[in-house]
C-alpha positions as YAML, in Angstrom:
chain: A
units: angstrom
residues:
- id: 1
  name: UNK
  ca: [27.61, 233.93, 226.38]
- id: 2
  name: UNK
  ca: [31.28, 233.84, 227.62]
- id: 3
  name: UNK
  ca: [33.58, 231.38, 226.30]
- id: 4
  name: UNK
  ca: [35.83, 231.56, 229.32]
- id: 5
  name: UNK
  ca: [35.72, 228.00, 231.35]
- id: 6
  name: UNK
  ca: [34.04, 227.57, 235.08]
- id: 7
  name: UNK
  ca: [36.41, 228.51, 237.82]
- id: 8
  name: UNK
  ca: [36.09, 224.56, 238.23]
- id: 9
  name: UNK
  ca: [37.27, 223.14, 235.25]
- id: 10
  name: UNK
  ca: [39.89, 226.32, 235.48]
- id: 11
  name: UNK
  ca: [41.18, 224.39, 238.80]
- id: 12
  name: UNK
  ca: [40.89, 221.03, 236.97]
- id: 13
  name: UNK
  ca: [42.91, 221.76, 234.40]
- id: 14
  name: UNK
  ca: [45.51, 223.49, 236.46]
- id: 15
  name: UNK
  ca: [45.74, 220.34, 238.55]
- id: 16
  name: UNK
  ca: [46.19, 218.39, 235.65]
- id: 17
  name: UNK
  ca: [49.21, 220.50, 233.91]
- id: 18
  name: UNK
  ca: [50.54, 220.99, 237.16]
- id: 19
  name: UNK
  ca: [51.15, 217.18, 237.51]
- id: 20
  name: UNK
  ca: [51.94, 216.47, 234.02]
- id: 21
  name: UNK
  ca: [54.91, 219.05, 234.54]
- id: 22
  name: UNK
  ca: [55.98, 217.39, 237.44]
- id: 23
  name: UNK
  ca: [55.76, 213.75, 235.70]
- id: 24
  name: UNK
  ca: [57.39, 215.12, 233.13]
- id: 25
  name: UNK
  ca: [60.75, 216.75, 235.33]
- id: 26
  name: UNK
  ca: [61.08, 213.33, 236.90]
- id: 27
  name: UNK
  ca: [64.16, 211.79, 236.25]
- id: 28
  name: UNK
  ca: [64.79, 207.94, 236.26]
- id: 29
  name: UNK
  ca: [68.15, 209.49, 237.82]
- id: 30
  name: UNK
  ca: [65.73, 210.72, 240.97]
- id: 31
  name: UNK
  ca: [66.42, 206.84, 242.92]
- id: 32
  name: UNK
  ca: [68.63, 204.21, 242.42]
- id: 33
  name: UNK
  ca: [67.02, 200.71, 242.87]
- id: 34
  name: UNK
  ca: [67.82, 198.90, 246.48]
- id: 35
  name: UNK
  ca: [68.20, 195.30, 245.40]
- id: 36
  name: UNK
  ca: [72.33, 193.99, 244.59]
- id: 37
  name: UNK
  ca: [73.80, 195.69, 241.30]
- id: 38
  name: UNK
  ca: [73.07, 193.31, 239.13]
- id: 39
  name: UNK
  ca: [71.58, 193.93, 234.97]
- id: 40
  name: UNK
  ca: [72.61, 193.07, 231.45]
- id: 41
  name: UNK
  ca: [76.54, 194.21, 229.83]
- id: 42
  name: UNK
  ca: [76.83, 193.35, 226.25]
- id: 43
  name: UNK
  ca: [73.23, 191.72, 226.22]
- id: 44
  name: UNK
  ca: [74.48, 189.12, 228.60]
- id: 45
  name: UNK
  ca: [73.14, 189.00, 232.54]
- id: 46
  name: UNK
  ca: [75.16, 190.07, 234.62]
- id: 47
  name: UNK
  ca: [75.75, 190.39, 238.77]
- id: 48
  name: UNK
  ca: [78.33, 192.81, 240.99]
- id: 49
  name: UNK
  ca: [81.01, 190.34, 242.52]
- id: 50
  name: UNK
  ca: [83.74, 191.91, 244.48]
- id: 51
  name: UNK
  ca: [84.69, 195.46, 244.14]
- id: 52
  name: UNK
  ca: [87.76, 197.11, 244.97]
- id: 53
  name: UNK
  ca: [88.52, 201.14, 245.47]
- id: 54
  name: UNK
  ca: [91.45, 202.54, 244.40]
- id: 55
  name: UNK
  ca: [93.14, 206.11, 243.36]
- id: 56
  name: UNK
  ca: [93.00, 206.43, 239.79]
- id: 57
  name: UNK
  ca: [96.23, 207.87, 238.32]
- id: 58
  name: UNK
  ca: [98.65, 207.42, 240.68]
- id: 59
  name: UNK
  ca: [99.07, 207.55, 244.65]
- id: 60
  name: UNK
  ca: [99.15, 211.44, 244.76]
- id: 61
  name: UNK
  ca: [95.86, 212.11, 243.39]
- id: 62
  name: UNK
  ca: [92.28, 212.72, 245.01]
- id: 63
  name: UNK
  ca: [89.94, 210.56, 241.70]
- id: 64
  name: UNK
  ca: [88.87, 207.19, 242.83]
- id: 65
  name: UNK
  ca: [87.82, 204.38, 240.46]
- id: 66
  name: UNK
  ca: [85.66, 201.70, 242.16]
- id: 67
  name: UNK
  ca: [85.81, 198.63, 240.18]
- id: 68
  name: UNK
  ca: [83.07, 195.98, 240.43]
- id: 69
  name: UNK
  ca: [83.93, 192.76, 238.94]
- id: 70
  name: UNK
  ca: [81.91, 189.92, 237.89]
- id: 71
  name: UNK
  ca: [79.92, 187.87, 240.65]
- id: 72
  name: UNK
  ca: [82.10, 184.68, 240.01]
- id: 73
  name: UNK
  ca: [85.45, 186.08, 240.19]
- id: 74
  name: UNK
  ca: [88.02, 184.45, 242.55]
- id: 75
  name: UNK
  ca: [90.52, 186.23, 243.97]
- id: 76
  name: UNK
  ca: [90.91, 189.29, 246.83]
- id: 77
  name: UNK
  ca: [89.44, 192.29, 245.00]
- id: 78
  name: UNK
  ca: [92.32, 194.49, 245.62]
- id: 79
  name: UNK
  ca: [94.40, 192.01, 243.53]
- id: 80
  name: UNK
  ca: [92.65, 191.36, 240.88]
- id: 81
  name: UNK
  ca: [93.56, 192.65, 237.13]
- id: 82
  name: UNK
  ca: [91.92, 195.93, 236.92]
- id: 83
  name: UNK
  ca: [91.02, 194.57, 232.86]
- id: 84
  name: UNK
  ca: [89.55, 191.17, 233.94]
- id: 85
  name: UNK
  ca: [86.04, 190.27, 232.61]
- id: 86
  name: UNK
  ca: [83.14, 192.15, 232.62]
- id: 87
  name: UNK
  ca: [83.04, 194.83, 235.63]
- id: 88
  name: UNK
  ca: [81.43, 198.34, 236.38]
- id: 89
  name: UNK
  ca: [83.61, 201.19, 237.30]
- id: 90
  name: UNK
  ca: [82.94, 204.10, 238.80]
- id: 91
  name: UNK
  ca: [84.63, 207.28, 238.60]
- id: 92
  name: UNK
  ca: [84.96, 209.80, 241.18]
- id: 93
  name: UNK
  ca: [86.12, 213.09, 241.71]
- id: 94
  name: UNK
  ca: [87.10, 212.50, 245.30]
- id: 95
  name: UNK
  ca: [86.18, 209.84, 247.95]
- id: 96
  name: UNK
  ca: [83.05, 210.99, 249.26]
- id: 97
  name: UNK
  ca: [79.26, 210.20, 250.11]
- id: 98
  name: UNK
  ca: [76.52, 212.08, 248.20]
- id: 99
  name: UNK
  ca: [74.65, 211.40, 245.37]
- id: 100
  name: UNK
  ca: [75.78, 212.21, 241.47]
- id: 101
  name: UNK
  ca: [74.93, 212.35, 238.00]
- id: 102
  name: UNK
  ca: [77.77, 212.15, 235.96]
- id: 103
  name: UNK
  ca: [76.24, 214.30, 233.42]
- id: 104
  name: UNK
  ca: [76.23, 217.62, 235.69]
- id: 105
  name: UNK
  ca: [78.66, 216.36, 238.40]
- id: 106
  name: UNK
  ca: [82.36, 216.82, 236.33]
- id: 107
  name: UNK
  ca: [84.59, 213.95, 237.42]
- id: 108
  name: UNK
  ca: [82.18, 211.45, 237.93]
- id: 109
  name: UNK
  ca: [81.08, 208.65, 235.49]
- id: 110
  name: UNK
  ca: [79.56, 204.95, 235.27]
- id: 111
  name: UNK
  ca: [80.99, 203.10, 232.76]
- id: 112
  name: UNK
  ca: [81.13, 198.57, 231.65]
- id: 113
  name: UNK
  ca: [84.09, 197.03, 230.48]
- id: 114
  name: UNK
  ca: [84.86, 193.79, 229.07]
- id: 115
  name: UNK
  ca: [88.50, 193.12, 229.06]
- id: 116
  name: UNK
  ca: [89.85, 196.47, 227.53]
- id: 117
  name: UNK
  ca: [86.74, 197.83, 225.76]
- id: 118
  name: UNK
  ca: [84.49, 199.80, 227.57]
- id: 119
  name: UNK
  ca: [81.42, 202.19, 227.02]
- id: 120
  name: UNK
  ca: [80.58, 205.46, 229.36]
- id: 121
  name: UNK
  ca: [76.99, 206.23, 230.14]
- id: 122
  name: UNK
  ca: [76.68, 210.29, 230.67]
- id: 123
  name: UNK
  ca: [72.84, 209.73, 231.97]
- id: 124
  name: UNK
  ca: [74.30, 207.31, 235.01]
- id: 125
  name: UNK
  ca: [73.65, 208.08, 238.25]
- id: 126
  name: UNK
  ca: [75.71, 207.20, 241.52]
- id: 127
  name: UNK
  ca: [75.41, 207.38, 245.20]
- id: 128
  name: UNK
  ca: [77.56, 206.85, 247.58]
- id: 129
  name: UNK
  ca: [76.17, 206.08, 251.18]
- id: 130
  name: UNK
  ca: [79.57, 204.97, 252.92]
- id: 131
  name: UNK
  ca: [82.84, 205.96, 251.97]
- id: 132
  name: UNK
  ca: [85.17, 205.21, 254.09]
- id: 133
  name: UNK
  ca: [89.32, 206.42, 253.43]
- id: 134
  name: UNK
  ca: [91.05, 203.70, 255.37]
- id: 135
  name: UNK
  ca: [92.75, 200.82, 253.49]
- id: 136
  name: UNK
  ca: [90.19, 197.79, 254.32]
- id: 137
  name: UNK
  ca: [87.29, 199.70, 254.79]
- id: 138
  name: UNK
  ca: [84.08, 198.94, 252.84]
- id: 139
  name: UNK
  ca: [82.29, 201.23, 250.87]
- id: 140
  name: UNK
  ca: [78.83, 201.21, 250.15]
- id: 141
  name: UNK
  ca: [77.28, 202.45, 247.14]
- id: 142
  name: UNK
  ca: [74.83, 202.49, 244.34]
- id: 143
  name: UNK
  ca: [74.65, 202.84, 240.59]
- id: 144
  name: UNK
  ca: [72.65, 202.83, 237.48]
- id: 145
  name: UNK
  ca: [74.27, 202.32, 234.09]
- id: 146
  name: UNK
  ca: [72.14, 202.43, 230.66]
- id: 147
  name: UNK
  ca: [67.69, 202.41, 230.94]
- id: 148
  name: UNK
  ca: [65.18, 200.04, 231.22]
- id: 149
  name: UNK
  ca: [64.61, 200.38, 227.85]
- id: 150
  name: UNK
  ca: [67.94, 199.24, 226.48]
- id: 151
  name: UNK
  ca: [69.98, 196.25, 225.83]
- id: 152
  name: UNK
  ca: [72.62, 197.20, 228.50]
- id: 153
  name: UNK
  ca: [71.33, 197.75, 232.17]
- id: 154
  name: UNK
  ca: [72.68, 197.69, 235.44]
- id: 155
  name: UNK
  ca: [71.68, 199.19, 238.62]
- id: 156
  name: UNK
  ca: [71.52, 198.56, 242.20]
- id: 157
  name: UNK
  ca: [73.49, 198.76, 245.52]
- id: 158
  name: UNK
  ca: [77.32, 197.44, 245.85]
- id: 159
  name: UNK
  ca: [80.28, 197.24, 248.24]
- id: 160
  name: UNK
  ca: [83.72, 197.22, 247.27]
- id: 161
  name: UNK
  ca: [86.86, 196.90, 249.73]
- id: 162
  name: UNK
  ca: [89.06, 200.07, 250.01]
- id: 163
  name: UNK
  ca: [92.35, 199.46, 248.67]
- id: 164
  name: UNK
  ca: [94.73, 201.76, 249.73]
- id: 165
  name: UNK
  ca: [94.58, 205.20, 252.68]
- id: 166
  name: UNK
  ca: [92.86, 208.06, 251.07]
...
């Protein structure tokens, strides 16, 4: 008597690992939700107001930071404090569409802030479906900060007014 399964159960089984391995490679960084960026910051809700794009460090350099404030906060979002309230910001590299994950993708990063204290999230993810490099232009994005599973979430699609010429 052979102990060696049925060339059925063989293909079974294959099936079965075969999917578990691909179960297990998905990444909750794979899609971005489609609904407004919107989530928890300090364990308090929280929705993406206006958002501004700007060159971080100075005029002469290529990073970006796109700051999304607080839905609820007055003001032209080019003008506004860059340390008011509780807002997302997004560092880039350069000013360009794609999709990233700031934990393989150097110069990119998702990060909350309230006032002056914030908190980086290396498994983030970002995409960027418009990014336009004229002052007034309107970029269109998305972003996921923290997981489901803990206190601080926020994901979803934004827009934020260019600042500045890129």
């Amino acid at each position: 008597m052979s102990l060696s399964p049925r060339p059925g159960i063989r293909l079974f089984g294959f099936v079965v690992v075969s999917l578990l391995c691909v179960a297990c490679g998905a990444d909750q960084n794979d899609e971005i939700g489609d609904g407004w960026l919107q989530g928890t910051i300090n364990g308090r809700a929280w929705t993406a107001g206006p958002g501004a794009v700007t060159k971080a460090g100075g005029a002469d350099g290529d990073a970006v930071i796109v700051r999304l404030f607080e839905q609820g906060t007055s003001g032209e979002a080019c003008s506004l404090d860059p340390t008011a309230g509780r807002r997302v910001e997004i560092g880039m590299a350069s000013l360009q569409t794609g999709r990233y994950q700031p934990a393989t993708d150097a110069g990119y990063s998702v990060a909350t802030w309230e006032g002056t204290t914030g908190e980086i999230d290396p498994s983030a993810a970002i995409e960027i479906i418009n990014a336009p490099k004229n002052a007034g232009g309107e970029m269109i994005g998305k972003a996921r900060f923290g997981s489901s599973g803990s206190e601080d979430f926020v994901e979803g699609q934004f827009t934020a007014v260019v600042c500045e010429d890129f």
